[in-house]
C-alpha positions as CSV (number, residue, x, y, z in Angstrom):
1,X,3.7,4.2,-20.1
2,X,1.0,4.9,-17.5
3,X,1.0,8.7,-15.6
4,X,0.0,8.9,-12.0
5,X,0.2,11.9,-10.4
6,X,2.0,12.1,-7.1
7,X,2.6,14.9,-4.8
8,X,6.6,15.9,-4.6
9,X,8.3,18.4,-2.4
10,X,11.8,19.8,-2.9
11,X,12.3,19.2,1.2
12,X,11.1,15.7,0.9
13,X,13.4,15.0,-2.1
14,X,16.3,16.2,0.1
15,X,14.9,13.8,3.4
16,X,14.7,11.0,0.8
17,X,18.3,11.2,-0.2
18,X,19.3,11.6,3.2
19,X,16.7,8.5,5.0
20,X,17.8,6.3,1.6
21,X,20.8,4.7,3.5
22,X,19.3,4.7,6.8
23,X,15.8,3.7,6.0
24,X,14.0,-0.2,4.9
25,X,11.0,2.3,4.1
26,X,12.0,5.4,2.9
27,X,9.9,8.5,2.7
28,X,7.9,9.4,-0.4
29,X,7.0,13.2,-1.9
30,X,5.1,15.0,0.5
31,X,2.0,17.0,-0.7
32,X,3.3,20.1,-1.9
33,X,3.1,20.1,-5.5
34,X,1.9,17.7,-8.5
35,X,4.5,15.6,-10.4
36,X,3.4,12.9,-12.5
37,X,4.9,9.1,-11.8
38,X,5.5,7.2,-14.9
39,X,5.6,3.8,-14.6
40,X,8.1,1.5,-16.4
41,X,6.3,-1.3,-18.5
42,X,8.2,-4.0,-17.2
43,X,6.6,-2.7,-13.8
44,X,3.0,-2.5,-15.1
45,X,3.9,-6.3,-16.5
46,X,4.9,-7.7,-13.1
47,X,2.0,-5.8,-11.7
48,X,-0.8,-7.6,-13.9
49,X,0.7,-11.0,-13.8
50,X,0.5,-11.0,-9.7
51,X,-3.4,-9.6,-10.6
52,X,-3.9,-13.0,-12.3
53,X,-3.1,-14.8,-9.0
54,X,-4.6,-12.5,-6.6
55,X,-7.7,-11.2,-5.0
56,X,-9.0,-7.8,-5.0
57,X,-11.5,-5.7,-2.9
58,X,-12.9,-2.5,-3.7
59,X,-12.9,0.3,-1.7
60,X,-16.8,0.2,-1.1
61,X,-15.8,-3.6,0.0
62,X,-13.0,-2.4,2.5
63,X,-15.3,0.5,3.4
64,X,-18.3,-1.8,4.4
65,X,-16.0,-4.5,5.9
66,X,-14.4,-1.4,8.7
67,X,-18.1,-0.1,8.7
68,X,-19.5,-3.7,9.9
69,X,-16.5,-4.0,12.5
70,X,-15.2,-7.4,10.4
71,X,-12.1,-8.5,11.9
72,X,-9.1,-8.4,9.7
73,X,-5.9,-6.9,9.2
74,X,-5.5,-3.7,7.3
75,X,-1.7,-3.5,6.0
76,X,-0.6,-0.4,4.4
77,X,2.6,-1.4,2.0
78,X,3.3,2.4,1.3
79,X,6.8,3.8,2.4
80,X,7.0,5.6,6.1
81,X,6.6,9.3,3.9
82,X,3.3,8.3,2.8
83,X,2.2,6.4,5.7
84,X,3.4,9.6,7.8
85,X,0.7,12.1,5.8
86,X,-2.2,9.8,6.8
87,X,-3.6,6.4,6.3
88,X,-6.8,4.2,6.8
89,X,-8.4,3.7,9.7
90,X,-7.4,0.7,12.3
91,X,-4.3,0.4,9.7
92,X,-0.8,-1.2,9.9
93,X,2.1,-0.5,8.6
94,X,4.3,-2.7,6.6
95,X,6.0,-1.1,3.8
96,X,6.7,-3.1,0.3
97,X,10.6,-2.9,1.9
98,X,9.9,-5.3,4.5
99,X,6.3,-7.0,4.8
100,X,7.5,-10.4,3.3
101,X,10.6,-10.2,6.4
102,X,8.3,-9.7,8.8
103,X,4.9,-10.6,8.3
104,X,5.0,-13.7,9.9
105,X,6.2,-12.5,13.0
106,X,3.2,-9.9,13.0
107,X,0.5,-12.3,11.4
108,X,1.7,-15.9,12.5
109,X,-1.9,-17.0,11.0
110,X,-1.5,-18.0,7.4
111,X,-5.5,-18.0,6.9
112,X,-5.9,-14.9,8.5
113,X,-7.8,-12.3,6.4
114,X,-5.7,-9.9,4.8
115,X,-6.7,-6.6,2.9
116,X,-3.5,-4.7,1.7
117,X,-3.6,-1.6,-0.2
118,X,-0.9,1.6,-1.2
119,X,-1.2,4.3,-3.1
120,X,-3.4,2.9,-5.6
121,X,-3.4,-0.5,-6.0
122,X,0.0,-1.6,-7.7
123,X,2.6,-2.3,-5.0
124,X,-0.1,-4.2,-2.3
125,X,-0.7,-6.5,-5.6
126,X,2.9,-7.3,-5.9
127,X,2.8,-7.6,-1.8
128,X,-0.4,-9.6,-1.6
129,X,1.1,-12.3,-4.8
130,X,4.4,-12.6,-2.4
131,X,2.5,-13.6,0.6
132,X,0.6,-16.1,-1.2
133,X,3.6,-17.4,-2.3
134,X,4.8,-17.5,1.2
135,X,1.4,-19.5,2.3
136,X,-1.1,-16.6,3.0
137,X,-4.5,-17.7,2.0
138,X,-6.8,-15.2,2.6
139,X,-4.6,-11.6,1.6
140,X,-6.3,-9.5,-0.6
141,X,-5.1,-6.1,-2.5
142,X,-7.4,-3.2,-2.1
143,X,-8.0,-1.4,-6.2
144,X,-7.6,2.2,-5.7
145,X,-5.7,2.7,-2.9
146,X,-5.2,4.9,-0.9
147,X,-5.9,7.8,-3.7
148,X,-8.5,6.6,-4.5
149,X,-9.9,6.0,-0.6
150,X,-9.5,9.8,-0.1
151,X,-10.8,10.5,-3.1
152,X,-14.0,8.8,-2.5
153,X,-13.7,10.8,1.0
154,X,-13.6,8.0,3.1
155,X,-12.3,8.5,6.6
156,X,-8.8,8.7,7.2
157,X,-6.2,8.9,10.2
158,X,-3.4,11.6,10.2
159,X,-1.0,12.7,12.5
């Protein structure tokens, strides 16, 4: 079993419960104190067999792409909590919950370039492997995430 640490707040667990049934993306842990995730193994397993069939970019790579003005779309998969705190710059957001319902209405283009990324890599690969599925040719999952965007101190967008 793989730790990850992740930020949970008592007040945000109490939202969560509430948003659950009302919510496709519900509302992480907010930043308030260090908890760590522990991720099943039949997770971890799903997660490295859609790695087989994907593409990843690093951060630099996603870094240098926004730096050079590239066109492409920048999908954030994290739930509305997360996306709430901050997110990339010149980001989307489509949550795990409901990119695959909706993408095509947002991104009718099935070659257009693609980067998605979450908290640190994990759910966009899972994202990125169902939209090739769907006939997406050009989606790619960003390693690191957003953790490991802010910990490189990248730029980032907040409310």
């Amino acid at each position: 079993m793989v730790l990850v640490p992740v930020w949970v707040s008592e007040e945000t667990r109490h939202l969560d419960q509430h948003r659950h049934q009302h919510h496709a993306c519900r509302p992480p842990a907010s930043r308030d104190r260090l908890q760590p995730m522990r991720h099943a193994p039949g997770f971890l397993r799903l997660v490295e067999d859609a790695k087989r069939r994907i593409r990843e970019v690093t951060l630099s790579d996603v870094k240098a792409m926004l730096d050079r003005g590239e066109r492409f779309h920048l999908i954030d998969v994290r739930e509305e909590g997360e996306w709430a705190h901050g997110h990339l710059p010149a980001a989307r957001h489509l949550c795990k919950g409901i990119i695959e319902r909706d993408i095509e209405s947002v991104i009718p283009e099935p070659n257009a370039p693609i980067v998605l990324y979450c908290g640190g890599g994990f759910r966009s690969a899972l994202a990125a492997d169902n939209l090739r599925k769907m006939g997406y040719t050009n989606v790619a999952s960003m390693d690191g995430g957003w953790r490991g965007w802010t910990e490189a101190g990248f730029p980032v967008e907040k409310p």
